[in-house]
C-alpha positions as MATLAB code, in Angstrom:
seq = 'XXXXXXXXXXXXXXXXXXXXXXXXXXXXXXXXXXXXXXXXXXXXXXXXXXXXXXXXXXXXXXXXXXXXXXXXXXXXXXXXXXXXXXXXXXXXXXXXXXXXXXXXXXXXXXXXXXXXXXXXXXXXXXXXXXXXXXXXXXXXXXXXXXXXXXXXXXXXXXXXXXXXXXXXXXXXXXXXXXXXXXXXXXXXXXXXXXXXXXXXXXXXXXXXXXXXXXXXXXXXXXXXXXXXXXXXXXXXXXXXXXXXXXXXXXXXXXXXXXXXXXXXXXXXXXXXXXXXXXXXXXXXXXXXXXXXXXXXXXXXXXXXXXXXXXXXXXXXXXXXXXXXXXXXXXXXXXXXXXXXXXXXXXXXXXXXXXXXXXXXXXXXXXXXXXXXXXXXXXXXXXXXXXXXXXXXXXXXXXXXXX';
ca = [
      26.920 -134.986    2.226;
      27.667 -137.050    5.536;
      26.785 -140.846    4.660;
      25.540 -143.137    7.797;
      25.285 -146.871    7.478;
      22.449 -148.953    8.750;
      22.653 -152.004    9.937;
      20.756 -154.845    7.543;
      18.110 -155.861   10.628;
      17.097 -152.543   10.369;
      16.478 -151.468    6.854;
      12.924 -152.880    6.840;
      11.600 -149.882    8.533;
      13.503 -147.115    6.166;
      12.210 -148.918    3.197;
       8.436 -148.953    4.396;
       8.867 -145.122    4.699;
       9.295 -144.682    8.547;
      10.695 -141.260    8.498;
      12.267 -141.736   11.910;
      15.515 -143.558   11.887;
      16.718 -144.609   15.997;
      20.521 -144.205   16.722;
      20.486 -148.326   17.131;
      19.972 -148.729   13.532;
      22.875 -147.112   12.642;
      26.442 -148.771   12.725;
      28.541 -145.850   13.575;
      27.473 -142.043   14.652;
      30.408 -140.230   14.210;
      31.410 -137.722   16.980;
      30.107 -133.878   16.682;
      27.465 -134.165   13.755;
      25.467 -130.794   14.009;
      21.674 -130.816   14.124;
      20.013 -130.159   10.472;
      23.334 -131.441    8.526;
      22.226 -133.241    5.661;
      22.513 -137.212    5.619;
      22.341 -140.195    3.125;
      21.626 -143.663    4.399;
      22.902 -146.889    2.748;
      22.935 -150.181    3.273;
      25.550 -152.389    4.632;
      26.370 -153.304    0.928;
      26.359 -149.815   -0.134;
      22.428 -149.562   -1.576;
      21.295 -146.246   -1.214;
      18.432 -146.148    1.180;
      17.127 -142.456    2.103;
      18.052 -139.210    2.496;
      17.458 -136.684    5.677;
      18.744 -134.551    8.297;
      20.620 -135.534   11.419;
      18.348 -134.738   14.342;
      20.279 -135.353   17.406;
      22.536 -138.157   19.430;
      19.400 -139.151   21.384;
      16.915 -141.691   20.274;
      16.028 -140.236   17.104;
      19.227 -140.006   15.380;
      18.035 -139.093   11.932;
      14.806 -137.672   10.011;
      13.981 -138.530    6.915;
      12.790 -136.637    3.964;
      13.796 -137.757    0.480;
      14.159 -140.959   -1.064;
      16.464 -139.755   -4.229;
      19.911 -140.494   -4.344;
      22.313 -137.515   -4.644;
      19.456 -134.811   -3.837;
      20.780 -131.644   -3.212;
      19.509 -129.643    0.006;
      18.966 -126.064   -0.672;
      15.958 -123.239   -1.403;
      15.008 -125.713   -4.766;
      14.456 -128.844   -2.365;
      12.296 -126.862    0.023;
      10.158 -124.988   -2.792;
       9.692 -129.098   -4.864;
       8.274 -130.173   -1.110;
       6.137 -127.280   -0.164;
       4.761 -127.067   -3.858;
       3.675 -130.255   -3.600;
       2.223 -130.124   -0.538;
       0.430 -127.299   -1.672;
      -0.740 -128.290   -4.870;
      -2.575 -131.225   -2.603;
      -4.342 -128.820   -0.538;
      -5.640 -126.378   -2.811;
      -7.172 -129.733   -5.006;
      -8.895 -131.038   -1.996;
      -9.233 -128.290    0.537;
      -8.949 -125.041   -0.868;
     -12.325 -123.512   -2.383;
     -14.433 -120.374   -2.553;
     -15.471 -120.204    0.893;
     -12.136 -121.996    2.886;
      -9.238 -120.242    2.621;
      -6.973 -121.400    5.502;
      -5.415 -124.736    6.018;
      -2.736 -126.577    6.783;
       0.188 -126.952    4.579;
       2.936 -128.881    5.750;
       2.180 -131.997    8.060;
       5.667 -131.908    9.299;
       7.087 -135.506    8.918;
       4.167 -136.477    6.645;
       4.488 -134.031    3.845;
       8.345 -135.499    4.305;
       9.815 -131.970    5.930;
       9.815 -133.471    9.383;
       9.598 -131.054   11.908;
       8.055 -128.115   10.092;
       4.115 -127.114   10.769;
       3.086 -124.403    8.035;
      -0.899 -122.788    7.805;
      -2.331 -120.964    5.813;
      -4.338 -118.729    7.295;
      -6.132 -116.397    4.877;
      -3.342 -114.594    2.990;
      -0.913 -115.466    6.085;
       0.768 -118.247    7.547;
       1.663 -119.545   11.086;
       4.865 -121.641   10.747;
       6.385 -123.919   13.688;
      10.156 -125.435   13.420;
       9.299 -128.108   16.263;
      13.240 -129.182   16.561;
      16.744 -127.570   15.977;
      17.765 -129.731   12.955;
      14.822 -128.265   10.959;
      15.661 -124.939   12.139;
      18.959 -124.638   10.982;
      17.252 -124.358    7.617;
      14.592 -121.845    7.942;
      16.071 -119.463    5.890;
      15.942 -121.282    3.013;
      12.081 -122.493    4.258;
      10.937 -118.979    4.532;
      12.220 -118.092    0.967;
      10.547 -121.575   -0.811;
       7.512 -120.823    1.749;
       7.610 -116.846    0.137;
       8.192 -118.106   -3.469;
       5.628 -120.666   -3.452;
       2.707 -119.214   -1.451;
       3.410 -115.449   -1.964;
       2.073 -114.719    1.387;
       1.316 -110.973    2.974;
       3.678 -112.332    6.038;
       4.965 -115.211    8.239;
       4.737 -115.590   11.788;
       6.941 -117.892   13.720;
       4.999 -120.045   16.768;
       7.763 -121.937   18.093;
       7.382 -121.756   21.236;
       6.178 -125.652   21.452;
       8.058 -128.313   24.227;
      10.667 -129.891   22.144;
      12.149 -126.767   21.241;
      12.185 -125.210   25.040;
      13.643 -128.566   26.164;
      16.066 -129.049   23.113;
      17.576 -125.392   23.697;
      17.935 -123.137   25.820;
      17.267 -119.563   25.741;
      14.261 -117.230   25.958;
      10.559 -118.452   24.979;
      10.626 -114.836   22.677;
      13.527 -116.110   20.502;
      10.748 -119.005   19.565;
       7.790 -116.941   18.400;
       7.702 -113.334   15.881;
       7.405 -112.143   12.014;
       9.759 -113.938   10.043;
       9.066 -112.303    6.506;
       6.361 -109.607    5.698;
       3.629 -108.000    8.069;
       0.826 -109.632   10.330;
      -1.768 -107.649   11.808;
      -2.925 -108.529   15.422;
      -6.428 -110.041   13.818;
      -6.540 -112.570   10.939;
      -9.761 -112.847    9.234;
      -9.980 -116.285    7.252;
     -13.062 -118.249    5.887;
     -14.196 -121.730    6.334;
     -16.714 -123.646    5.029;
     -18.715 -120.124    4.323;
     -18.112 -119.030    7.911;
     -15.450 -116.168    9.230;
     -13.518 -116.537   12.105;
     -10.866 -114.176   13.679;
      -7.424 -115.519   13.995;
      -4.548 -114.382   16.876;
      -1.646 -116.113   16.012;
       0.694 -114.279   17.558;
      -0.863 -115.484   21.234;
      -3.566 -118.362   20.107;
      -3.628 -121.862   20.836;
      -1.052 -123.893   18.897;
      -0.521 -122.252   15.501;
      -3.887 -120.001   16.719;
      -6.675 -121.506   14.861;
      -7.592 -125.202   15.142;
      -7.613 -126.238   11.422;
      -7.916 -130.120   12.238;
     -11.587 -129.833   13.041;
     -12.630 -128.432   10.338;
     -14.550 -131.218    9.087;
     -15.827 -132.229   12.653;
     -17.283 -128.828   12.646;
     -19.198 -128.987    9.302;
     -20.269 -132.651   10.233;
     -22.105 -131.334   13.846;
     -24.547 -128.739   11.842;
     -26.681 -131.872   11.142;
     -27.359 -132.234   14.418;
     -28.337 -128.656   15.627;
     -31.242 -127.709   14.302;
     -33.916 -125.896   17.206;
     -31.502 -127.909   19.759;
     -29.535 -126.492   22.817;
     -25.996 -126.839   22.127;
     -22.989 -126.825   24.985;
     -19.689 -126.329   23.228;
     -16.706 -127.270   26.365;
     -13.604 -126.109   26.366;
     -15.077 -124.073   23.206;
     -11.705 -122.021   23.059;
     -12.535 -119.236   20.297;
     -16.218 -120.611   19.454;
     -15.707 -122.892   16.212;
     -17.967 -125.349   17.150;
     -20.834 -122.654   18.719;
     -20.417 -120.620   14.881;
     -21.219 -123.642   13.339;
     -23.797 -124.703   15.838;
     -25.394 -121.329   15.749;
     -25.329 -121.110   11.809;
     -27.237 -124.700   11.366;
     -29.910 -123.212   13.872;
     -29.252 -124.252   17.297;
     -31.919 -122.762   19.378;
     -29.195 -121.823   22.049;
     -25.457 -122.282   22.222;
     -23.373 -122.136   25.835;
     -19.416 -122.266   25.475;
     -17.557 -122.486   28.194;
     -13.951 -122.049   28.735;
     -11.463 -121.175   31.102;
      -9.716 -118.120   29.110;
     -11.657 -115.090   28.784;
      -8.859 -113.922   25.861;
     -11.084 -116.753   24.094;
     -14.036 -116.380   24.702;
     -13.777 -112.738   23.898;
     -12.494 -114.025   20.213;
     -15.260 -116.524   20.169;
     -18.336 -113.704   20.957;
     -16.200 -111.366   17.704;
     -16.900 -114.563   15.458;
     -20.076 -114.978   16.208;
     -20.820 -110.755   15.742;
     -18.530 -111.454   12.637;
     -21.244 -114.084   11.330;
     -23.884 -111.814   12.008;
     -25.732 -114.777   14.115;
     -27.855 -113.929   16.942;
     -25.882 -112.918   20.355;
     -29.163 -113.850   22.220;
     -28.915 -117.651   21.380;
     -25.497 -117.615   22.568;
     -23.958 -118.030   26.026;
     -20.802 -117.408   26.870;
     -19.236 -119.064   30.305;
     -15.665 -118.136   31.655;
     -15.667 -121.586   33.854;
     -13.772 -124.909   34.518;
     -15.875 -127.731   32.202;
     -15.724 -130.325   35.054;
     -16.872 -128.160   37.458;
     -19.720 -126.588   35.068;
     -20.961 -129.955   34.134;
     -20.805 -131.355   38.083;
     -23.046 -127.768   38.887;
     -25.620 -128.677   36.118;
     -25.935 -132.366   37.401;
     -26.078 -130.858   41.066;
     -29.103 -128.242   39.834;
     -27.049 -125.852   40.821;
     -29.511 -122.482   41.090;
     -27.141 -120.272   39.441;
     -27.621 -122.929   36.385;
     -30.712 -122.024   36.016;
     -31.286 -125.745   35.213;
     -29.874 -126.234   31.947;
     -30.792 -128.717   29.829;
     -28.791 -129.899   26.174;
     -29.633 -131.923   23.390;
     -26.034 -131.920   22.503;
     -22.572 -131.456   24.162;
     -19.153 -131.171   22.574;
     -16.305 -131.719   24.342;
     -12.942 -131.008   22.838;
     -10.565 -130.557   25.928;
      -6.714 -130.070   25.156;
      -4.684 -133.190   25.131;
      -5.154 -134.745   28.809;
      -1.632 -136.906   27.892;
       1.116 -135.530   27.868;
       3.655 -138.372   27.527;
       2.300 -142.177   27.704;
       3.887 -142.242   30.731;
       0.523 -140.345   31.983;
      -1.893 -142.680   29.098;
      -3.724 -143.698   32.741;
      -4.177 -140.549   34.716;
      -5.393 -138.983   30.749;
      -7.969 -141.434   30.098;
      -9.386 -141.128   33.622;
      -9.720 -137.094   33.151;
     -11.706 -138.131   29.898;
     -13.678 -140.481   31.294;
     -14.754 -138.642   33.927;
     -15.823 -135.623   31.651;
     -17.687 -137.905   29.213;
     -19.378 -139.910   32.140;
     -21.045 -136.055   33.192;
     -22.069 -135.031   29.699;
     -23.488 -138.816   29.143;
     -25.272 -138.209   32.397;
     -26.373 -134.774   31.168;
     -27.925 -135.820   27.773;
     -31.717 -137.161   27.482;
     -32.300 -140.245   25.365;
     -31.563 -138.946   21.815;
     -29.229 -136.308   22.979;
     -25.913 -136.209   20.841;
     -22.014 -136.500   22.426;
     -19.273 -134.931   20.647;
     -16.162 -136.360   22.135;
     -12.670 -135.666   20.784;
      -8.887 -136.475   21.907;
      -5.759 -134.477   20.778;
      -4.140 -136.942   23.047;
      -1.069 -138.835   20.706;
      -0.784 -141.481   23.234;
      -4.060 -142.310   23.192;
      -5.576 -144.879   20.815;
      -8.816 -144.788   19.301;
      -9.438 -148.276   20.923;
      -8.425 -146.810   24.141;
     -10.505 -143.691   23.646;
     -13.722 -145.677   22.334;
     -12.943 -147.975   25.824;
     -12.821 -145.106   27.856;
     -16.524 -144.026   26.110;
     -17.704 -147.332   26.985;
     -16.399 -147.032   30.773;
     -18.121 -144.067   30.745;
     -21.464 -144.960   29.595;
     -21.416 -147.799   31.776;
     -20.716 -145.546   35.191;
     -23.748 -143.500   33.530;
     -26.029 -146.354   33.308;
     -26.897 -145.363   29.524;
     -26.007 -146.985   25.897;
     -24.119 -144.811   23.996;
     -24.170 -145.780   19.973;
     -21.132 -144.724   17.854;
     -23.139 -142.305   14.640;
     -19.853 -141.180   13.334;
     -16.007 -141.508   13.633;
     -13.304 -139.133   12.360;
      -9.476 -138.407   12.689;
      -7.198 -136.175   11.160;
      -8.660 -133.544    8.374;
      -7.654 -134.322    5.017;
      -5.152 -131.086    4.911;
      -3.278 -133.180    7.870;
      -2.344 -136.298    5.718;
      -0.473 -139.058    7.365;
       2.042 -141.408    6.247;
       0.824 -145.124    6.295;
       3.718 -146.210    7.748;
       3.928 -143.100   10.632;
       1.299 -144.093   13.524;
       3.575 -141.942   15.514;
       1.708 -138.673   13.973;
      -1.736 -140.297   14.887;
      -3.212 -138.023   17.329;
      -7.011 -136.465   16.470;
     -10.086 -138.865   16.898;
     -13.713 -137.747   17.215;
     -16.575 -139.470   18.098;
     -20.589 -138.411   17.548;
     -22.572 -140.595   19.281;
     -26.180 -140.870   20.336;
     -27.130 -141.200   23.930;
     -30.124 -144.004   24.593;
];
């Protein structure tokens, strides 16, 4: 196994269980390491520090994902981390009436660069970087011996990869073991939702909202609900089934929103409380503040808004936060004293303080008082290292509107 030295300033970080180690820590990279090919780290004295994969000769020059000297990399190593991982979910997550969630965490269940869920009797797997690749094989066997699934899709097709390599989107995405049909049905919380994971958003179901979802039903009750940017309805099912008087989601794909109306059918709720809008959010919430006729004045009691990440890079952190505000400021608007705001952010490079400043911003424009009810982040099947606020991304405000 190839063994890296890191300079002593720059142990501190490997030892608090950063699993990112930057090509500056290191005293020598020798010339034409392959992505994926196992690494040890030691000390400048020759202490054994961690264990990992070498990712690349740009910033990030190693991953890290064991902390046990002479730990051999093969199908054994994989099946140890995804057991574990698994064993963790199906304590805390996995029940009678939820049957999909997520796995592996990537660098957090310490197999950086790997996204597994479980959805149903299927999972959805993403190798977000080359070095990880290079051992999928042996991934897909521990993932097959482990789980046991019916099949494995691949849903590669995210940035890094299509930057990192070149080649055809196609190569990035298909069945890697077993068969998937077109349509997984999974259960959460009670509820059943249709899964496309072949062409849905991210790995094709959002699993990290699970809990926001469940929280929102104690706010529905003989209220009008708008669900924006309500992709394949997971906020209208649950909305619906706590007895929302009427539920509007609007989105911009009609591929969604034709999933979303199957999951409500699927629920057996009633299609006459429910609305479903093929429009642009800003633009829908600027026509109801407008009284525009074809509104037919709408009023809400509450409005979700879980847009996809405005921030791409923090390069962009600015122009992001001002697309936020700007939504927020309209639903605030929108909302009669009492109403309820459900405001998310998938946005890594934005903060919670920033996000809770760009609320405030917003309110402020709106000439109301918004008060903070509740505050989540990641769902407890996306675990995070302590020491990794790199993986922070998910926050999630319910708030009250004075």
């Amino acid at each position: 196994m190839l063994k890296l030295v890191v300079i002593n300033k720059r142990v501190g970080p490997i030892r608090g269980r950063h699993p990112w180690v930057f090509s500056g820590a290191l005293k020598n990279i020798p010339d034409g390491i392959k992505s994926g090919t196992p690494v040890e780290l030691f000390d400048e004295v020759g202490n054994f520090l961690a264990s990992g994969y070498f990712n690349s000769y740009s910033q990030i020059a190693v991953r890290l994902w064991g902390y046990e000297d002479a730990e051999a990399v093969d199908e054994d190593f994989f099946v140890r981390r995804i057991k574990s991982a698994y064993e963790l979910r199906k304590k805390l997550v996995e029940r009678k009436g939820t049957d999909s969630f997520r796995v592996i965490n990537s660098e957090n269940d310490l197999l950086p660069g790997l996204i597994v869920d479980k959805y149903s009797d299927c999972l959805s797997v993403q190798f977000h970087n080359a070095g990880i690749n290079v051992w999928k094989k042996e991934i897909v066997a521990a993932l097959v011996k482990v789980l046991s699934p019916k099949g494995i899709y691949e849903r590669s097709d995210v940035g890094n990869r299509t930057k990192e390599e070149s080649g055809n989107e196609k190569e990035f995405i298909g069945i890697l073991f077993g068969k998937i049909p077109e349509e997984i049905k999974i259960l959460e919380n009670g509820l059943k939702f249709v899964v496309d994971v072949a062409s849905g958003q991210k790995t094709g179901f959002f699993l990290d909202q699970r809990d926001k979802r469940q929280a929102l039903m104690k706010y529905c009750k003989d209220k009008t609900v708008l669900n924006c940017f309500s992709y394949t309805g997971g906020f209208s099912v649950y909305a619906l089934s706590a007895g929302a008087k009427k539920v509007v989601s609007v989105d911009t794909s009609e591929s969604a929103l034709k999933l979303a109306e199957k999951n409500i059918q699927l629920n057996k709720l009633d299609s006459k409380r429910s609305e479903l809008v093929l429009a642009d959010v800003k633009d829908y919430l600027g026509g109801l503040l407008d009284n525009d006729p074809e509104l037919k004045g709408e009023k809400f009691d509450v409005i979700i808004l879980d847009p996809p990440a405005f921030v791409k890079s923090r390069h962009k952190v600015y122009e992001g936060l001002q697309g936020y505000r700007k939504i927020n400021e309209l639903a605030i608007r929108l909302l009669p004293p009492g109403g309820i705001l459900v405001s998310a952010s998938c946005s890594q490079h934005v903060s919670m303080m920033d996000f809770r400043h760009m609320l405030s911003e917003a309110a402020a424009r709106a000439g109301k008082t918004v008060q903070i009810l509740e505050t989540y982040t990641h769902g407890i099947d996306h675990s995070e290292l302590v020491a990794f606020t790199e993986g922070e991304y998910l926050k999630c405000i319910f708030a009250i509107v004075r």
